[in-house]
MITIGU-326667 format. One line per field, with one value per residue (C-alpha): residue in three letters; x, y, z negated. Coordinates in steps of 0.1 Angstrom, whole numbers, plus 5000, padded with zeros to 4 digits. Example, Ala and Ser with C-alpha at 12.3 -4.5 7.8 and 13.67 -1.06 7.14 Angstrom:
<nodes>
aa: Ala; Ser
xx: 5123; 5137
yy: 4955; 4989
zz: 4922; 4929
</nodes>
This chain:
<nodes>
aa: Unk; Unk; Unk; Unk; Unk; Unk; Unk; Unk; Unk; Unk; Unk; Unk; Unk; Unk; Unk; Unk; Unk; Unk; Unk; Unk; Unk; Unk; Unk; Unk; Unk; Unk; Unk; Unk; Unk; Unk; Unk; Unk; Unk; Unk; Unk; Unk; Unk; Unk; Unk; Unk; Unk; Unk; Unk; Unk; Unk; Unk; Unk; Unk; Unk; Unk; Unk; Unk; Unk; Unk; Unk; Unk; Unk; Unk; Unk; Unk; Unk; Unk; Unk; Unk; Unk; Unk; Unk; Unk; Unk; Unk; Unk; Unk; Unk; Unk; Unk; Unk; Unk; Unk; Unk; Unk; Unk; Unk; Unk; Unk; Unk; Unk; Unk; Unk; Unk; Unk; Unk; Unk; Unk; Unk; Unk; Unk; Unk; Unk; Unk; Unk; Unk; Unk; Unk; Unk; Unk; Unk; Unk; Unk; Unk; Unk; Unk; Unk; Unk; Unk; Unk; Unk; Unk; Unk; Unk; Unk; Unk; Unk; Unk; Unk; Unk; Unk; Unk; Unk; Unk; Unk; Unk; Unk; Unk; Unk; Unk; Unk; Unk; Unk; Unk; Unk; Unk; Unk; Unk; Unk; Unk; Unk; Unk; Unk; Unk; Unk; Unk; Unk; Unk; Unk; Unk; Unk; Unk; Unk; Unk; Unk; Unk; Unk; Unk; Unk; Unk; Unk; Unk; Unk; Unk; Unk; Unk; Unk; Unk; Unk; Unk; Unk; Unk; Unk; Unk; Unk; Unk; Unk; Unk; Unk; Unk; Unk; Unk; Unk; Unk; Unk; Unk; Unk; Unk; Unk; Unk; Unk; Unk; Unk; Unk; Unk; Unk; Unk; Unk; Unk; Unk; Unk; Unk; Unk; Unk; Unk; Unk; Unk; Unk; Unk; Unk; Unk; Unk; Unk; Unk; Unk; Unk; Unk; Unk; Unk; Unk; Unk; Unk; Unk; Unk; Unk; Unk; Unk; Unk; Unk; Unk; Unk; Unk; Unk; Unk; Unk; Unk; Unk; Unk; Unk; Unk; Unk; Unk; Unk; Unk; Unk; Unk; Unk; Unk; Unk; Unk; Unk; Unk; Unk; Unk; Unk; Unk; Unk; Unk; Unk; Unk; Unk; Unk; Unk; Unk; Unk; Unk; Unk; Unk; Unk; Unk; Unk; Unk; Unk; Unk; Unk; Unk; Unk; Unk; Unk; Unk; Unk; Unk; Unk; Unk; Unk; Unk; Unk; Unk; Unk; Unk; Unk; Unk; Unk; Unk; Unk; Unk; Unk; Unk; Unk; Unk; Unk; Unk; Unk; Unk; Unk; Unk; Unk; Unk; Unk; Unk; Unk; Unk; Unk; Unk; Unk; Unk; Unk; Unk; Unk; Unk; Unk; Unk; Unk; Unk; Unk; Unk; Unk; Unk; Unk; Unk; Unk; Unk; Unk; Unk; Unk; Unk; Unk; Unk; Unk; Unk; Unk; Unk; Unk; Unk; Unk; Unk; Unk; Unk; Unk; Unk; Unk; Unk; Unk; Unk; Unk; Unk; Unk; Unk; Unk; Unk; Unk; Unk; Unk; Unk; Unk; Unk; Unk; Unk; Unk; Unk; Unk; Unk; Unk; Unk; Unk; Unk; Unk; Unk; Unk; Unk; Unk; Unk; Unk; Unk; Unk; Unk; Unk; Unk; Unk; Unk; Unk; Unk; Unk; Unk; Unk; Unk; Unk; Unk; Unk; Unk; Unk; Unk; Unk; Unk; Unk; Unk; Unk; Unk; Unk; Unk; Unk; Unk; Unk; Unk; Unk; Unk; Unk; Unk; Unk; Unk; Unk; Unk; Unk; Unk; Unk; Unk; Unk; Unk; Unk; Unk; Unk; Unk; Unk; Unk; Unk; Unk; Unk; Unk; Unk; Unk; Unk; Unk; Unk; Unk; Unk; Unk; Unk; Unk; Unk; Unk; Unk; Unk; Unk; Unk; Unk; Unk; Unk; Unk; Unk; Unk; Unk; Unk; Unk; Unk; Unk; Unk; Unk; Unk; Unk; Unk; Unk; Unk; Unk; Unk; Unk; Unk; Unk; Unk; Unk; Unk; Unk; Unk; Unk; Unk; Unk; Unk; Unk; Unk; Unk; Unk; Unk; Unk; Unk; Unk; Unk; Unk; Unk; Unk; Unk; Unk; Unk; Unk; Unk; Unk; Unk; Unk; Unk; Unk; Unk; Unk; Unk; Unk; Unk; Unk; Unk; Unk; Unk; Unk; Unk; Unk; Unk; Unk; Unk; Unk; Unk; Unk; Unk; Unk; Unk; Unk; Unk; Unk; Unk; Unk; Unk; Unk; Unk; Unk; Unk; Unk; Unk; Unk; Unk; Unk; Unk; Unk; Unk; Unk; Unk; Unk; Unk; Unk; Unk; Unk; Unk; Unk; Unk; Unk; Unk; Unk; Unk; Unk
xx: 5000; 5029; 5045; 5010; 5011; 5041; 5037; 5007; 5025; 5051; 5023; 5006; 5041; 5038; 4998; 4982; 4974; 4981; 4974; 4982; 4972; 4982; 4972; 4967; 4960; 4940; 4950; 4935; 4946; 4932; 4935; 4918; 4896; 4896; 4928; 4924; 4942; 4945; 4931; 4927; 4900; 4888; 4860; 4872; 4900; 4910; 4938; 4972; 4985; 5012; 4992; 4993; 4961; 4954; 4932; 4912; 4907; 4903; 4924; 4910; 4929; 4926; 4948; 4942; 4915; 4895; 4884; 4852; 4856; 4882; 4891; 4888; 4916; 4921; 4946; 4956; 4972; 4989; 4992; 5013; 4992; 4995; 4984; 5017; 5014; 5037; 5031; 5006; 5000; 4975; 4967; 4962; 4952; 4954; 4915; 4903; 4881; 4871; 4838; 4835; 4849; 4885; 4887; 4922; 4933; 4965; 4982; 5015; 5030; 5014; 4991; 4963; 4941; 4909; 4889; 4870; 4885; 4859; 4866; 4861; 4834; 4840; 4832; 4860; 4885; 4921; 4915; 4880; 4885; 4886; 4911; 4934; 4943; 4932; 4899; 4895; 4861; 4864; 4859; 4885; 4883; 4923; 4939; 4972; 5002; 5015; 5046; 5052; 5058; 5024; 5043; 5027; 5048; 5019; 4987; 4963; 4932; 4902; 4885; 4854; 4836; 4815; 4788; 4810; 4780; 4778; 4745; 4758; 4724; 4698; 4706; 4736; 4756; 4747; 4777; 4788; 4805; 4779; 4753; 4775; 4786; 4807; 4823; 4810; 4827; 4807; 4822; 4841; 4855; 4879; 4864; 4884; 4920; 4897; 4878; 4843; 4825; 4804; 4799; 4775; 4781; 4759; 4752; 4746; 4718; 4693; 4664; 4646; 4670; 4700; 4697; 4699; 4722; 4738; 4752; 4778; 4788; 4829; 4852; 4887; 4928; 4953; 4970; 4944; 4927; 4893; 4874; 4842; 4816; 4782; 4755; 4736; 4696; 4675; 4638; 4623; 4595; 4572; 4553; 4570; 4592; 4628; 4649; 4670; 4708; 4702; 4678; 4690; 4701; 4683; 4665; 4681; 4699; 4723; 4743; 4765; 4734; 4723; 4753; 4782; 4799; 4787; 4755; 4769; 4773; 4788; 4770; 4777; 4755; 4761; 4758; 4727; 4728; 4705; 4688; 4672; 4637; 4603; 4589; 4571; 4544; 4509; 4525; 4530; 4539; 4558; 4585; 4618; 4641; 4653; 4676; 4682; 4701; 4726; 4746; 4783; 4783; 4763; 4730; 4694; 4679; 4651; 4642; 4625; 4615; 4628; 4599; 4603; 4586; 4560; 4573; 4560; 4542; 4566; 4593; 4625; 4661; 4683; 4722; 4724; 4753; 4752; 4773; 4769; 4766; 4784; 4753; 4740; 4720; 4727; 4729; 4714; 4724; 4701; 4680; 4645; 4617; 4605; 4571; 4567; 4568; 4574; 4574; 4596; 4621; 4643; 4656; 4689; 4683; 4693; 4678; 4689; 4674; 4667; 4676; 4674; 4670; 4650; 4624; 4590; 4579; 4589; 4592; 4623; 4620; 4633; 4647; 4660; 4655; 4661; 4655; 4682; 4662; 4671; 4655; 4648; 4645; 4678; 4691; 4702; 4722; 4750; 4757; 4780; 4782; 4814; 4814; 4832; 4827; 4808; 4778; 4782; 4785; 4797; 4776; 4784; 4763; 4756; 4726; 4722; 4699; 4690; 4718; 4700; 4696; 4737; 4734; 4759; 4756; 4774; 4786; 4773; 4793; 4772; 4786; 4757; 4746; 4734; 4697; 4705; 4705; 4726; 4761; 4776; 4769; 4795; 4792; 4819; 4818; 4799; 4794; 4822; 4807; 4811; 4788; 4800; 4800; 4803; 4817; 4835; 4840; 4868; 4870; 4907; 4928; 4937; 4899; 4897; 4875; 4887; 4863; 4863; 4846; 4846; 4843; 4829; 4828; 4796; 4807; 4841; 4844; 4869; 4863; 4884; 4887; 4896; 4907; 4897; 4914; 4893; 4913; 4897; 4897; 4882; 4843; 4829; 4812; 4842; 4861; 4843; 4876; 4895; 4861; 4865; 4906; 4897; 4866; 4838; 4806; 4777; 4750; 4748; 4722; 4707; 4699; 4727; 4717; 4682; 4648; 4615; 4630; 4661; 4666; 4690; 4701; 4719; 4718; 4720; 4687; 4677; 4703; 4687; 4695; 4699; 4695; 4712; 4710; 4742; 4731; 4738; 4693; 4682; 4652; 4650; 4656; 4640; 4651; 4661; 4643; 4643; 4672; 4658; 4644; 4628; 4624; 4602; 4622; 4596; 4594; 4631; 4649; 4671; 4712; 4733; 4723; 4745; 4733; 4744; 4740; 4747; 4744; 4749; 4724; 4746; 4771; 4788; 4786; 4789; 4787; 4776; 4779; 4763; 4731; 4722; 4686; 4683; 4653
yy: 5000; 5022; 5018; 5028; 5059; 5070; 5056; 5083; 5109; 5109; 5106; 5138; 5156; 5145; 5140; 5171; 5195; 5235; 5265; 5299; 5325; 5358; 5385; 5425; 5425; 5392; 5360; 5327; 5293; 5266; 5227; 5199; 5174; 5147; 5126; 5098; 5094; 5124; 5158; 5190; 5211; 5246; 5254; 5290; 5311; 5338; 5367; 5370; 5392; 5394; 5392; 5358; 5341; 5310; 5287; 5255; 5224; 5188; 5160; 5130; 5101; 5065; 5038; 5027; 5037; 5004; 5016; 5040; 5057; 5085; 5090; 5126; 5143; 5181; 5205; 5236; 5256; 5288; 5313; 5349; 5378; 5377; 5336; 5324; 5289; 5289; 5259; 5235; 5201; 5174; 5154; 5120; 5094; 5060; 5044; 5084; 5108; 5141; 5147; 5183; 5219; 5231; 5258; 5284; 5305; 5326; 5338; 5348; 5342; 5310; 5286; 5269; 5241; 5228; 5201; 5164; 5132; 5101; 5063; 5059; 5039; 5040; 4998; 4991; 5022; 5009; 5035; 5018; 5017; 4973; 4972; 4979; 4949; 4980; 4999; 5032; 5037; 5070; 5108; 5134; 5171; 5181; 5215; 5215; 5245; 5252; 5267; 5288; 5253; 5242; 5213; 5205; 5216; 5204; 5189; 5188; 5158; 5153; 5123; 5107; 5068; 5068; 5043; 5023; 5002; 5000; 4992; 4983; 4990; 5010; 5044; 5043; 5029; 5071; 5088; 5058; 5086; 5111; 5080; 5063; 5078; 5104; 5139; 5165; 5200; 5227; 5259; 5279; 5310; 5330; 5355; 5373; 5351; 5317; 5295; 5291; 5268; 5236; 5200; 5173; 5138; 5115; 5080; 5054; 5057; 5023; 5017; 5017; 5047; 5036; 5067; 5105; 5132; 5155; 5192; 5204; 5240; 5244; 5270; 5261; 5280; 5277; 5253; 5228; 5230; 5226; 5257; 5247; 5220; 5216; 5195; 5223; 5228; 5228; 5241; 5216; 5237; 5217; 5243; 5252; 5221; 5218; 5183; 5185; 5176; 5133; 5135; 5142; 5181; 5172; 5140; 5118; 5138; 5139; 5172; 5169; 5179; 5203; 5227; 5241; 5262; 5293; 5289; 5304; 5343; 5362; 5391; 5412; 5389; 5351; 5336; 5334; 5297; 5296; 5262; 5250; 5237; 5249; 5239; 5276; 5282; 5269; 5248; 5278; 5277; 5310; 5292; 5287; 5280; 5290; 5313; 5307; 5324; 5314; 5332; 5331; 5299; 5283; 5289; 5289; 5318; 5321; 5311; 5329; 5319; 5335; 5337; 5344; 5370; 5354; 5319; 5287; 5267; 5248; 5266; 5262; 5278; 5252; 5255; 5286; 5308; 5339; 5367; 5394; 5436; 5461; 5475; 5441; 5427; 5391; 5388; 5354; 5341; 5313; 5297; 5291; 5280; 5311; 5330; 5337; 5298; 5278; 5244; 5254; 5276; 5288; 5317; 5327; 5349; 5371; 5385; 5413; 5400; 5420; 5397; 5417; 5394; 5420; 5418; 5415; 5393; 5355; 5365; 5382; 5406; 5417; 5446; 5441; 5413; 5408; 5374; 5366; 5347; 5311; 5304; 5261; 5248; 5228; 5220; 5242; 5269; 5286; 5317; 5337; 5370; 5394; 5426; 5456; 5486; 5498; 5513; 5481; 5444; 5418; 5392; 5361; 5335; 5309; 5307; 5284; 5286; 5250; 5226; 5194; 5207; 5213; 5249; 5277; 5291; 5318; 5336; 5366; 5394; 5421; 5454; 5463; 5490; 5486; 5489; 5462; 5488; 5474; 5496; 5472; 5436; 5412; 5383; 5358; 5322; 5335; 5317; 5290; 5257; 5255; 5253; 5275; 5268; 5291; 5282; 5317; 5352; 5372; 5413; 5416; 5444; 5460; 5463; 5437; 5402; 5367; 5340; 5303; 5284; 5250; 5249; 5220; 5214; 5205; 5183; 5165; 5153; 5179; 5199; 5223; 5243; 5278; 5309; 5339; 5377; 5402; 5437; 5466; 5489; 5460; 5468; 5504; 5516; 5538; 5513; 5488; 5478; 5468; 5448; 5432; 5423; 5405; 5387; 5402; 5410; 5438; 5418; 5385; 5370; 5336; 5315; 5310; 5292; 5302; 5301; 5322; 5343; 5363; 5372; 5399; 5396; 5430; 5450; 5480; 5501; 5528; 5508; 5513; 5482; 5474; 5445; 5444; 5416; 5407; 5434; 5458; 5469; 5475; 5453; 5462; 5483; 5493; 5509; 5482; 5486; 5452; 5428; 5401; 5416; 5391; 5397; 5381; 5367; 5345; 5363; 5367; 5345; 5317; 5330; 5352; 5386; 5413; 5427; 5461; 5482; 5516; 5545; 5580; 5587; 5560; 5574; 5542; 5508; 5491; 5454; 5436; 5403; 5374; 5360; 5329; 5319; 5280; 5265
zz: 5000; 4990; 5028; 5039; 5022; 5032; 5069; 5070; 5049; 5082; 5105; 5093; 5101; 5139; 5141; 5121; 5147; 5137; 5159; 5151; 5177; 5170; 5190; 5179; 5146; 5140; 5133; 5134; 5117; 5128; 5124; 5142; 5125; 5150; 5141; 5136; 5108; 5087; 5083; 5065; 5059; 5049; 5026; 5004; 5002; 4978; 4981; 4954; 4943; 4965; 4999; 5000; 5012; 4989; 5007; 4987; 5012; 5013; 5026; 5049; 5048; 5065; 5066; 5102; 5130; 5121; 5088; 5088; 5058; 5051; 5011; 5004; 4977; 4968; 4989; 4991; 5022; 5012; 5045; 5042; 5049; 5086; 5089; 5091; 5070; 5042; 5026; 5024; 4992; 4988; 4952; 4964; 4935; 4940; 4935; 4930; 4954; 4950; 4961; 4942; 4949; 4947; 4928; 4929; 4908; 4899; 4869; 4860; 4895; 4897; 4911; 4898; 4911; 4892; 4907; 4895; 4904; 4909; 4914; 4953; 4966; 5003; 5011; 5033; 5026; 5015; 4983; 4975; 4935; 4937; 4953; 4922; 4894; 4867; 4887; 4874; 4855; 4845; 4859; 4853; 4859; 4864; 4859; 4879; 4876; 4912; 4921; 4951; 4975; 4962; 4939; 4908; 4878; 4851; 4849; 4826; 4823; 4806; 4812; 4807; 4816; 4845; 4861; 4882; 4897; 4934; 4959; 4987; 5012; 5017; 5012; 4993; 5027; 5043; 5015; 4989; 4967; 4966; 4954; 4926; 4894; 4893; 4882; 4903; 4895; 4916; 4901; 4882; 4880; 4858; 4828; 4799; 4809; 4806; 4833; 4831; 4850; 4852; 4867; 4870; 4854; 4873; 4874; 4904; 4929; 4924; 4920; 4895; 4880; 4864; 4838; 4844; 4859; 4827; 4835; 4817; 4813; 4799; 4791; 4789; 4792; 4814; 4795; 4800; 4765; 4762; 4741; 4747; 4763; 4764; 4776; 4791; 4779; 4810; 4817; 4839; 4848; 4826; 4813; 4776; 4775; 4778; 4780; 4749; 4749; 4743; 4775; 4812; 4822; 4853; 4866; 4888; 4922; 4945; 4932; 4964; 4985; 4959; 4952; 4970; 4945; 4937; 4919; 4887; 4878; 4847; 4828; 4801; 4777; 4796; 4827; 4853; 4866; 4893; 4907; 4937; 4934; 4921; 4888; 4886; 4864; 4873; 4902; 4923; 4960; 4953; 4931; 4955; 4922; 4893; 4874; 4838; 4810; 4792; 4763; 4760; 4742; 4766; 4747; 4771; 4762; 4789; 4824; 4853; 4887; 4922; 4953; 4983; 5005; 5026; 5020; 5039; 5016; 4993; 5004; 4978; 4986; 5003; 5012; 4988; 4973; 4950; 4945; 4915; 4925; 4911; 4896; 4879; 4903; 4920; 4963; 4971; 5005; 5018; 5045; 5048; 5073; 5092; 5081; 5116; 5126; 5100; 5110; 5144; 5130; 5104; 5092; 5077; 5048; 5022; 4987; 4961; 4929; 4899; 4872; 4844; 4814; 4797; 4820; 4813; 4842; 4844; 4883; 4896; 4918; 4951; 4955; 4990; 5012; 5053; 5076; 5105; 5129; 5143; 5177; 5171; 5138; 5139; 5105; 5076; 5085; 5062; 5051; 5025; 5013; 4998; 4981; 5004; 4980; 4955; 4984; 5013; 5016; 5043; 5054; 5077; 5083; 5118; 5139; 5167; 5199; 5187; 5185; 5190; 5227; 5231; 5234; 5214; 5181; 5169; 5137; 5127; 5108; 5096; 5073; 5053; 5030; 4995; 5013; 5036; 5066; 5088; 5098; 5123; 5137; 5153; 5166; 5171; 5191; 5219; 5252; 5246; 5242; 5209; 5173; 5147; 5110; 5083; 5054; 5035; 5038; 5023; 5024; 5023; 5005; 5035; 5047; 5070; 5066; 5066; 5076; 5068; 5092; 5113; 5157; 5171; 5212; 5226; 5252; 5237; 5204; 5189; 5158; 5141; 5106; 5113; 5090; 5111; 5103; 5117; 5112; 5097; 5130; 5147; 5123; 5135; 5163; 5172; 5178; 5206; 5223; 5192; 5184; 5219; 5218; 5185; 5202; 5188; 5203; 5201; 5218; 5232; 5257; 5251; 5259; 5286; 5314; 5307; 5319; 5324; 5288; 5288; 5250; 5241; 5205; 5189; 5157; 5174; 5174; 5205; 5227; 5266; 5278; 5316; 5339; 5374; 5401; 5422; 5449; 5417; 5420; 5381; 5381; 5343; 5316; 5284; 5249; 5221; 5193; 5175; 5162; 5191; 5221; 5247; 5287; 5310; 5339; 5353; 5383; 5386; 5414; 5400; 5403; 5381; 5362; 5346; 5316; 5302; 5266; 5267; 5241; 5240; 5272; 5288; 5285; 5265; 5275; 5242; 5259; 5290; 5305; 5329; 5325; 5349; 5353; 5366; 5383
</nodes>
């Protein structure tokens, strides 16, 4: 096993693929995720101190192209400011996974790395935990000190037994280590020279029910001591009762599916944990999760309910992240079926919640709230959300043109103020064949955004994990060519090939926006007015179209491109 290991370790020197294109003032990192051995992948990054772009991954390892399953450990990739790879460190454990987050952190010149290690149930991977004379049965969440090469100078383990019982059909087979017991850390974060954060114990999938999930909020140093841990008191939306600490935090789940990291926020009194799901008063439709308070020590002190606006019926919040204001408020990024058509589309969405724990209501409000529109309802589309100043935000997020039908998607950069009004909207990926994933967003120190994202090709089976650097003079509508060199878009026209409807996405507003055939005739043009604008083209002939926005009494042409309309 141990020639194995180091067989791949030299493999992963000659197979791991690596781009870095640098071109004006963006970079891009990117790494393929089709070898067939070994991989790497993105999820969050974070900036040091000295300009150094700290980046938490996962590594995908195989011992040979007949085995299905890849066993998963925690990474790290550390780039310089201008993408250049400086090092890069995975934390392989013999009969051990790591299903939860990667969490980074830096302090006194070094590197930290929390994450939860799980026995790995993978049937058939050379890591599955049986295949050891001593099979682990235990979880661990492990607190490693990095040095500037990413090596691990100490490590710190807590550890605790876990249901090692494996059901080997049915729906266990879909993801073996997301349905058997396991540690599941989701998040954490650092507050007051401490990391907060919390994880899921769970037991195995069966049925009937082995036993119950557990949450578990903690506080611990950086020297790996434990201050504090606590089976965390949940309301189960039962009217008035709450599972007490002997009883399950939650009944039986799969956490993987559930949370993705940044479900957890500090205040000046606690923490706001917010949870997917309804369990609102009186059975209400209006109940799309959660968001209950905790005191420093971990202490429930009340629970209120978030609602959307206009929600379809039974609508909760799905792939969700939050972010805390500077003015004590909490952005929610989400998806959620469309009010417009709810059982054909989906919309990406995002909330301003007044979460005031003195409030009155059990509802929260919203204070702000827009809906991106999807155009096919496609499957759950991500989204993220970073601070900029104190009066704007950034907010990325994908939408596809319906991905089941092997058309684009794109990403979608948009520099918002604190009333949602939009100042500028990019997008990125257009036209190339690819679906886009969004995964992170980062405003960097020197004003420009980082995103963390994943490309996949529609035609070839080829995926990549990409860290994009968008510069700050590329965001601004003064500044359309630098937007252009770094491959970023004003509009886009969709779909592409299309049909009897040309749509002309933008989030510009009094745009007059032009159509031309070959001959260079305008057979239309009208003033944009809405984030989507749709044009009948059924009497158009079939061929190619150029498309044109201008401003400024056309005096600007902000973008253009081809259209083709097929038969």
């Amino acid at each position: 096993m141990n020639k194995i290991l180091k067989l791949l370790l030299t493999l992963s020197i000659l197979l791991l693929c690596r781009i870095n294109i640098t071109f004006s003032q963006e970079w891009q990192h990117k790494m393929l995720l089709t070898d067939p051995l070994e991989y790497y992948q993105y999820f969050a990054v974070k900036e040091s101190s000295d300009g150094n772009l700290m980046t938490s991954a996962k590594h995908f390892i195989r011992a040979s192209v007949e085995e299905y399953w890849y066993s998963v450990s925690p990474a790290v990739i550390l780039l310089s400011g201008k993408g250049e790879e400086l090092a890069r460190n995975n934390f392989f454990r013999p009969g051990y996974c790591t299903i939860g987050s990667v969490h980074l952190f830096e302090r006194n010149n070094c590197y930290y790395l929390l994450t939860s290690y799980t026995p790995e149930h993978s049937p058939g991977s050379f890591n599955h935990f049986e295949n050891y004379e001593n099979p682990p049965s235990d979880g661990k969440l492990v607190l490693m000190k990095l040095d500037d090469q990413l090596n691990m100078e100490e490590c710190y383990e807590h550890s605790w037994p876990v249901d090692t019982y494996e059901d080997h059909g049915g729906e266990w087979e879909i993801y073996p280590n997301g349905f058997s017991g396991n540690i599941f850390l989701f998040t954490a974060f650092e507050e007051d020279d401490n990391i907060v954060g919390a994880y899921w114990k769970s037991v195995s999938y069966d049925n009937p029910s082995r036993g119950n999930d557990t949450l578990f909020f903690f506080r611990m140093n950086f020297d790996g001591e434990m201050l504090l841990k606590k089976v965390a008191k949940v309301d189960v939306g039962k009217g008035n009762r709450y599972l007490e600490e002997e009883e399950s935090a939650n009944d039986r789940g799969l956490k993987t599916n559930y949370f993705r990291g940044d479900q957890f926020v500090s205040t000046d009194y606690g923490y706001i944990f917010y949870v997917k799901g309804d369990g609102a008063p009186n059975n209400s439709y209006l109940g799309a999760g959660r968001a209950m308070y905790y005191d420093k020590d971990f202490n429930l002190l009340r629970t209120r309910y978030v609602k959307f606006n206009n929600p379809y019926h039974g609508e909760t919040i799905g792939d969700f992240s939050v972010c805390r204001s500077n003015h004590n408020t909490t952005y929610l990024s989400s998806q959620m079926r469309s009010p417009d058509n709810p059982s054909g589309d989906e919309d990406c969405c995002l909330y301003e919640l007044d979460d005031d724990i003195d409030a009155e209501s059990n509802w929260i409000d919203n204070i702000n709230y827009i809906h991106r529109k999807t155009d096919e309802w496609d499957q759950p589309c991500r989204s993220a959300v970073d601070l900029i100043d104190d009066n704007s935000l950034c907010y990325v997020y994908e939408l596809y043109q319906g991905l089941s039908d092997n058309l684009d998607s794109w990403i979608v950069i948009e520099h918002l103020n604190n009333n949602f009004d939009t100042i500028s909207t990019f997008y990125y990926g257009i036209d190339n064949g690819m679906k886009e994933v969004a995964y992170d967003v980062l405003r960097t120190k020197d004003g420009g955004v980082i995103i963390v994202h994943g490309s996949g090709s529609l035609d070839i089976f080829e995926d990549y994990s990409l860290m994009t650097k968008f510069p700050a003079s590329a965001f601004g509508f003064d500044n359309i060519e630098e937007a252009h060199a770094n491959n970023l878009h004003l509009a886009v026209a969709y779909p592409n090939p299309g049909g009897d409807v040309m749509n002309i996405r933008t989030g510009l507003r009094n745009a007059r926006l032009q159509v031309y055939d070959m001959q260079g005739r305008i057979i239309h043009q009208q003033i944009i007015t809405d984030e989507v604008t749709s044009i009948d083209a059924s009497k158009w002939n079939s061929g190619t179209y150029i498309w044109k926005l201008t401003v400024n009494n056309e005096q600007l042409t902000v973008e253009e491109g081809k259209w083709i309309k097929e038969l």
